[in-house]
N, C-alpha and C positions, 0 to 999 in steps of 0.2 A: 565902347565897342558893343555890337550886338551880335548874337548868334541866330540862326532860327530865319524864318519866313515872316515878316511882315506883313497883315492884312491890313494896317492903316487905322487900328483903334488903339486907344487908350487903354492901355496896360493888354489884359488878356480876357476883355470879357466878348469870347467869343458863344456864349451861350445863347447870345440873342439876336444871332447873324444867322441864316440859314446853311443847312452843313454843308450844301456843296462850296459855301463861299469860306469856309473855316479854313485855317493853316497851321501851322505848324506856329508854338509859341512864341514873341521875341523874349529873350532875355536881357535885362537892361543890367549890364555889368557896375555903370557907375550910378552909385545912388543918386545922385543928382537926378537922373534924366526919370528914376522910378516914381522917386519923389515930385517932379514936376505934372507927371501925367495920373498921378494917383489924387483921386478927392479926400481921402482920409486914411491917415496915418496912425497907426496905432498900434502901443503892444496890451496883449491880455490872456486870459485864460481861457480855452475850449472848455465850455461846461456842458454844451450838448449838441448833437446835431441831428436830422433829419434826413434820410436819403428822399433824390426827387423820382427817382425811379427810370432816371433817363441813363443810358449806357454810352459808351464811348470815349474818343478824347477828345481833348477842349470841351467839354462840355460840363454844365454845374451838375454834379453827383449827388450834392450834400450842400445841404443850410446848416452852417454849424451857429452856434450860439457861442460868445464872447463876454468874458464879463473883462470889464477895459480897466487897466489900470495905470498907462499913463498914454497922453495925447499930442501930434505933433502938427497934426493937418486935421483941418474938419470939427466935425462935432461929431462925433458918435453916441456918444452918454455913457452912461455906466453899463449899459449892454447893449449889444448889438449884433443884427443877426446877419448873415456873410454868406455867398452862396463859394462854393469853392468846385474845382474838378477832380481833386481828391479828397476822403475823407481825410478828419484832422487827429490828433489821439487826444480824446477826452482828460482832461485833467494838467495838460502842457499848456507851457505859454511858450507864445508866437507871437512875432513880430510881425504886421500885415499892413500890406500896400492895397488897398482898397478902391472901388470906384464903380461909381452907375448906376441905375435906378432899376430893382433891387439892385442892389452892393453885390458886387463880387470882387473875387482875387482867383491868384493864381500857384498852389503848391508846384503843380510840374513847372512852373515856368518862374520858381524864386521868388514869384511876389509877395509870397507869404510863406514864411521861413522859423522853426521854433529858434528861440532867441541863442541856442549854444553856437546856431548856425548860423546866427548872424549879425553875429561882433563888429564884422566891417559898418553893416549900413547902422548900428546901433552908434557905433563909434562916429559917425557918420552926421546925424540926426545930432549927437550930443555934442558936437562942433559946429554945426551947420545952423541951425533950426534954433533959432534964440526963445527964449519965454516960452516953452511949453507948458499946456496946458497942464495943472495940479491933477494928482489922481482921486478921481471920485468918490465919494462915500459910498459906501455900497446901499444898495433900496431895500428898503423894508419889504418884506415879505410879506406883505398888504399891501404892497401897491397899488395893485391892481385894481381892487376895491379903493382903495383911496384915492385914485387919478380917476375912476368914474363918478364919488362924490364929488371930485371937484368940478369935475365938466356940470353935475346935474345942482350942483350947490346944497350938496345936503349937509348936516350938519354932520362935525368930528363926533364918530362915537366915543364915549370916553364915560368914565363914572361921575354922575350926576352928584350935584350937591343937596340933592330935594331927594323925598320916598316916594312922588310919584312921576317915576319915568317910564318911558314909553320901551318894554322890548322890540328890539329890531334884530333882525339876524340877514347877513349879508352875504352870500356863496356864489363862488366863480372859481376860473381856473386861471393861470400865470399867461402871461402876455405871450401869443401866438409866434411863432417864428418864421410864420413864412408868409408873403403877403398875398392879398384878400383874404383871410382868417377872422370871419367874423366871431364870438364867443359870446355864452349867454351870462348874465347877473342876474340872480336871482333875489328880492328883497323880500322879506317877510316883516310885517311891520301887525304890532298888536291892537287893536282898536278898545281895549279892554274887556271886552267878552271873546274874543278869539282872534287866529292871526289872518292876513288878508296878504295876497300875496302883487308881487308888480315885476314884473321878467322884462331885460332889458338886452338890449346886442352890445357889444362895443367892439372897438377894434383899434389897435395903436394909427396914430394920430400920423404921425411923419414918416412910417417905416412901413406902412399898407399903401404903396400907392395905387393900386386896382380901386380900394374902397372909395365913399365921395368922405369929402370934411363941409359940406354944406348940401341943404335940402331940407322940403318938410320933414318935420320932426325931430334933424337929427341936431345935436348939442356937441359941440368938442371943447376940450381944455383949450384955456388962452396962454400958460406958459409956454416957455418954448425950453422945452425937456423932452428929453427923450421919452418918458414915462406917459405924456400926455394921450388922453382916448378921446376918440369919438364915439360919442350915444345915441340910441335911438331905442324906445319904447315899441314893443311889440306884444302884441295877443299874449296873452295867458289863460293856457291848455286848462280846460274843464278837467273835472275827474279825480283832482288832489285833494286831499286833507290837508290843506296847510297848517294846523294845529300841528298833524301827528309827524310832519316833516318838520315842523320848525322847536319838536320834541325832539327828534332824533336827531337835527345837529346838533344841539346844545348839549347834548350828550356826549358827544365825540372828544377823545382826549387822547393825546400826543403821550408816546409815537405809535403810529397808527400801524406800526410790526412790532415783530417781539427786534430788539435790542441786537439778536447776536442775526438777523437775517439783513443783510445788506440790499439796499435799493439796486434794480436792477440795469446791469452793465449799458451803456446806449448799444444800439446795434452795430453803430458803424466805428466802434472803438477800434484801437489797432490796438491798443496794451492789455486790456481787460480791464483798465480804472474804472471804478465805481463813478458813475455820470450822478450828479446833481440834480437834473434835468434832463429826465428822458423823453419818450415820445409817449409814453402813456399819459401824459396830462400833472396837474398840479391842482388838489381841492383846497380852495381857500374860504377860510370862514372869519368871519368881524360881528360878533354879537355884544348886546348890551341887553341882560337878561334881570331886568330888575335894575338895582344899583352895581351889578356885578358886569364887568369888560371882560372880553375873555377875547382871543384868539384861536384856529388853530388851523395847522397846514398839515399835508400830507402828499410827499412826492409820488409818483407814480402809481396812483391807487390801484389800477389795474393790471398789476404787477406785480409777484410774488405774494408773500402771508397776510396780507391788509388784513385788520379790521374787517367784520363783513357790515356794519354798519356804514361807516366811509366808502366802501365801493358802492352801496345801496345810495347813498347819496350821491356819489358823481356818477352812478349810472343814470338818476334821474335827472339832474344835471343837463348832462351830457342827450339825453332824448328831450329836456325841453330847448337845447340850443337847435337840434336835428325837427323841431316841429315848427321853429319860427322861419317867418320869408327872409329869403335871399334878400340883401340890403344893396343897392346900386345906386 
């Protein structure tokens, strides 16, 4: 049985229809019928989301971010980003009926349900749905940097077994949530008298579809993971000391707050849960400083008691991604 006005799409992604032809949502009472018109099924955890800035109803509010943990339809990966009509509350898990290019779902209209609420269609899925997919290991906190070595074939940083290696130091931010979100990679590499720098775009691979994945100059990952980016080399802004920057991130040392300040809330929380993943960004660092590997992350830099060194650095960061061309 269905309730609601029917517009003749697939679940409720009416975001991408123009408003005057929008309706009222269906509700698909029997999971069968959600599950037939949904591309990816999936339960996981809100770790962040993004308002789009658009108002109304049926329409996507919010990109929330998903980190998945287990899989019925589809391939999502270990995260995945979801455009929805209502926000979601940071830190719950949901059950979600998914679909479209960007992905959406539907809270006012059931498609995406947290899971106390939704024991039928769970129950549902775990009678119906044979061999679902195992739940993902979760991604290192380098990915980012490690899915664009692979696209570009550079080699694994890691501690050498000789005294003379090459320092390198690698700085970006955590994979974009919303698509065409191009972000910069920064690589500082030492030539033995000082450091020499090489700036790069990237941009996730399967879940940007605005971005191109072919064209002069650009390089994409060949797995098929969700992790995987596409590359491309771009200009590199005069006017730096790369020496004295690629001093001051190796300097950087975790947690980039005092201990008792908590990262700050997402906007579009409904509980107050402490977000993972907010909208102020994510600085990530991969250096090999000598014989020594070091790592170091820092959520939200621009957001609450950072370090003033770490915001120093994703503020530059962040103005070499804003100096590089548009990518098409």
């Amino acid at each position: 049985m269905r309730t609601g006005i029917s517009c003749g799409l697939s679940l409720v992604l009416l975001a991408y229809v123009p408003s005057t032809l929008r309706a009222q949502c269906v509700i698909f009472d029997k999971p069968e019928e959600l599950y037939a018109r949904s591309d990816v099924v999936f339960r996981g955890t809100a770790v962040a989301q993004k308002p789009t800035g658009i108002g109304g109803s049926h329409v996507i509010v919010q990109i929330a971010t998903f980190q998945v943990d287990q899989t019925w339809k589809g391939q999502p990966g270990r995260q995945v980003a979801v455009g929805a009509d209502e926000p979601f509350e940071i830190g719950k898990e949901y059950l979600v009926f998914a679909g479209g290019k960007p992905m959406s779902t539907s809270i006012e209209c059931r498609a995406a349900e947290l899971v106390d609420h939704a024991k039928g269609k769970l129950e549902w899925l775990s009678t119906n749905v044979r061999l679902p997919i195992s739940p993902p290991v979760a991604p290192s906190r380098m990915e980012p940097i490690k899915a664009v070595a692979r696209a570009m074939n550079w080699p694994e940083l890691q501690e050498p077994a000789g005294v003379d290696a090459v320092s390198e130091v690698r700085i970006t931010d955590w994979y974009p949530n919303w698509a065409g979100a191009q972000v910069p990679l920064l690589r500082l590499l030492h030539n033995g008298t000082h450091f020499e720098a090489q700036l790069f775009a990237w941009w996730p691979k399967r879940d940007s579809p605005p971005m191109p994945r072919a064209g002069t100059g650009i390089v994409c990952g060949d797995q098929v993971d969700w992790s995987e980016v596409c590359v491309k080399a771009v200009p590199v802004p005069v006017g730096h000391d790369w020496d004295e920057v690629a001093t001051q991130a190796l300097k950087l040392k975790e947690p980039c707050r005092p201990p008792k300040i908590p990262v700050p809330t997402s906007p579009g929380s409904l509980t107050g849960a402490v977000s993972t993943n907010v909208d102020s960004g994510d600085l990530l660092m991969e250096a090999l400083e000598g014989r020594a590997y070091h790592t170091y992350w820092c959520n939200a830099p621009t957001s609450g008691s950072v370090d003033r060194a770490a915001l120093d650095v994703y503020n530059m960061l962040v103005a070499l991604g804003r100096s590089s061309p548009r990518i098409r």
